[in-house]
PAPALUM-792746 format. One line per field, with one value per residue (C-alpha): residue in one letter; chain; x, y, z. Coordinates in steps of 0.25 Angstrom, whole numbers. Layout:
BEGIN
code: (A | ...)
unit: (A | ...)
u: (X | ...)
v: (Y | ...)
w: (Z | ...)
end
This chain:
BEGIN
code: (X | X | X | X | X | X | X | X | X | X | X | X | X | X | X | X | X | X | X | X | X | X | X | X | X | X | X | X | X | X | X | X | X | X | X | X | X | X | X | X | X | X | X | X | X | X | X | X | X | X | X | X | X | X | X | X | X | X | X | X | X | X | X | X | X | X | X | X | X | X | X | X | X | X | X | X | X | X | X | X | X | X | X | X | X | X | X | X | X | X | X | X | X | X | X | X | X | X | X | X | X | X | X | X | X | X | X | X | X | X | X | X | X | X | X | X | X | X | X | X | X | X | X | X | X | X | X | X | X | X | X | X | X | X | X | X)
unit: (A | A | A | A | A | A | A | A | A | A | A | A | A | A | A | A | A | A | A | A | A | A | A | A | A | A | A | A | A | A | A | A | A | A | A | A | A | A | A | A | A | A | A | A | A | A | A | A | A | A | A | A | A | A | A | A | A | A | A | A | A | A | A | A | A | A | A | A | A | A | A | A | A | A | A | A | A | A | A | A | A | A | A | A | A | A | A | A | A | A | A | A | A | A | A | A | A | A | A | A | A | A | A | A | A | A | A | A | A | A | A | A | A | A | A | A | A | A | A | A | A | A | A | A | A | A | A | A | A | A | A | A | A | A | A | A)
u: (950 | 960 | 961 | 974 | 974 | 987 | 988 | 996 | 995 | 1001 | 1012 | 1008 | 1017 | 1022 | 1010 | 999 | 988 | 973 | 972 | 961 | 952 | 963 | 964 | 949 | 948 | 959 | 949 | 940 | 930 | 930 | 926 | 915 | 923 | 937 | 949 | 959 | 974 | 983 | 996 | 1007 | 1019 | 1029 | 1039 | 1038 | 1024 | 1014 | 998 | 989 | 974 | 972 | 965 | 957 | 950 | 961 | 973 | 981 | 984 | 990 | 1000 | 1003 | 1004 | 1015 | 1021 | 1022 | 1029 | 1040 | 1042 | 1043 | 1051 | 1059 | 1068 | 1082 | 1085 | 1100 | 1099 | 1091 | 1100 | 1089 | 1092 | 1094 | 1080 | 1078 | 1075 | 1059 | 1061 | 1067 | 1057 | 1047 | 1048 | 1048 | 1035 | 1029 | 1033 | 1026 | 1013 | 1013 | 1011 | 996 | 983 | 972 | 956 | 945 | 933 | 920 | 908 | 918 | 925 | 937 | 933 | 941 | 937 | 930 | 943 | 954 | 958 | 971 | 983 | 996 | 1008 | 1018 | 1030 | 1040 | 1042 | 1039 | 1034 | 1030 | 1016 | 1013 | 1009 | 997 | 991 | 977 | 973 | 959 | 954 | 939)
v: (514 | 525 | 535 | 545 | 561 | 566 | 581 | 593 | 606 | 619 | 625 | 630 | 641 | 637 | 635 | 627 | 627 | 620 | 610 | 604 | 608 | 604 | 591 | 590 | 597 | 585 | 575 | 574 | 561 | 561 | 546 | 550 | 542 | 538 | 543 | 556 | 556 | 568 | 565 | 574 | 571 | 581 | 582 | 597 | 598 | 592 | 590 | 591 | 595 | 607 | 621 | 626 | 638 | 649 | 649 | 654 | 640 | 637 | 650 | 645 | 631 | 638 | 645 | 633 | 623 | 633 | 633 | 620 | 616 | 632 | 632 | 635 | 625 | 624 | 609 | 605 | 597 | 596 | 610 | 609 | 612 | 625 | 629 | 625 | 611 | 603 | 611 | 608 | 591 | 594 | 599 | 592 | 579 | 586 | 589 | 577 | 573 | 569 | 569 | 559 | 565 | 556 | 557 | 559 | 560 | 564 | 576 | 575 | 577 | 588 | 595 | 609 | 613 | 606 | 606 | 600 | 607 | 606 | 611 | 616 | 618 | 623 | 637 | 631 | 618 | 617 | 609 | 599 | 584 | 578 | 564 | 561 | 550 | 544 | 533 | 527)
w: (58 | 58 | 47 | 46 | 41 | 37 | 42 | 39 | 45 | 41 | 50 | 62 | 71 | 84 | 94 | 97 | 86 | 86 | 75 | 79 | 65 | 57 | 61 | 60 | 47 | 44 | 45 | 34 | 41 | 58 | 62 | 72 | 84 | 85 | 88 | 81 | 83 | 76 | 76 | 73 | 64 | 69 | 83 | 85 | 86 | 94 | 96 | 108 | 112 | 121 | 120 | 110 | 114 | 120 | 111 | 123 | 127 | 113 | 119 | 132 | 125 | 117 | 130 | 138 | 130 | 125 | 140 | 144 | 129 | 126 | 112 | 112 | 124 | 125 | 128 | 116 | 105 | 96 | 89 | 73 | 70 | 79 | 93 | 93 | 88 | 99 | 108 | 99 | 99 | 114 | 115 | 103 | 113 | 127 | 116 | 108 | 94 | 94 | 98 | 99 | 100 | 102 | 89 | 94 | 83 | 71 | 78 | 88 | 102 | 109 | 121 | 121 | 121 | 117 | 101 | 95 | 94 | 85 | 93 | 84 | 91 | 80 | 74 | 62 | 62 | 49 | 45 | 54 | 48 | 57 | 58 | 61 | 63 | 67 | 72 | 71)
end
């Protein structure tokens, strides 16, 4: 069986941001096995695992990708909307748009210390529209 939650989440500033108890919280009854997908509905944002525990990596996360992908590239064409948003489907494609987490007795099992993270690569993204999906 597969059950889908519909999640919104407020804005977020541009960073990387743990999300892991929202999308918990979002889940009123965790199958004690199976599999959890979120899936995000957006091209200038991005999910992945990694680092709980030393918000310095969220900062050096930041850092490192505004190297490898820097705004106001003269050979971008894709400009109308502002100098983060072509940047920001680029590294919305090197994150990716979703994660898949294993269910082991009713909770997601993540390493000691891994938690999920919404990678919001605009200045003002805006509210995020998330979909979870389990599977049992």
């Amino acid at each position: 069986m597969v059950r889908h939650v519909r999640l919104q989440l407020p804005p977020f500033p541009r960073g990387f941001h743990l999300i892991t108890e929202r999308l918990m919280d979002a889940v009123e009854d965790w199958p004690e096995q199976g599999l959890f997908h979120a899936h995000i509905l957006h091209t200038s944002a991005g999910l992945t695992v990694n680092e709980n525990a030393d918000p310095s990596v969220r900062v050096d996360y930041e850092t490192i990708f505004n190297r490898l992908v820097p705004e106001n590239d003269p050979a971008y064409t894709h400009t109308m909307e502002g100098p983060d948003d072509m940047p920001a489907h680029v590294k919305a494609s090197l994150v990716g748009h979703a994660v898949s987490l294993p269910i082991v007795d009713g909770r997601l099992l993540l390493g000691t210390w891994q938690g999920i993270y919404l990678c919001e690569f605009r200045n003002r993204g805006g509210g995020r529209r998330l979909l979870l999906s389990l599977h049992a």
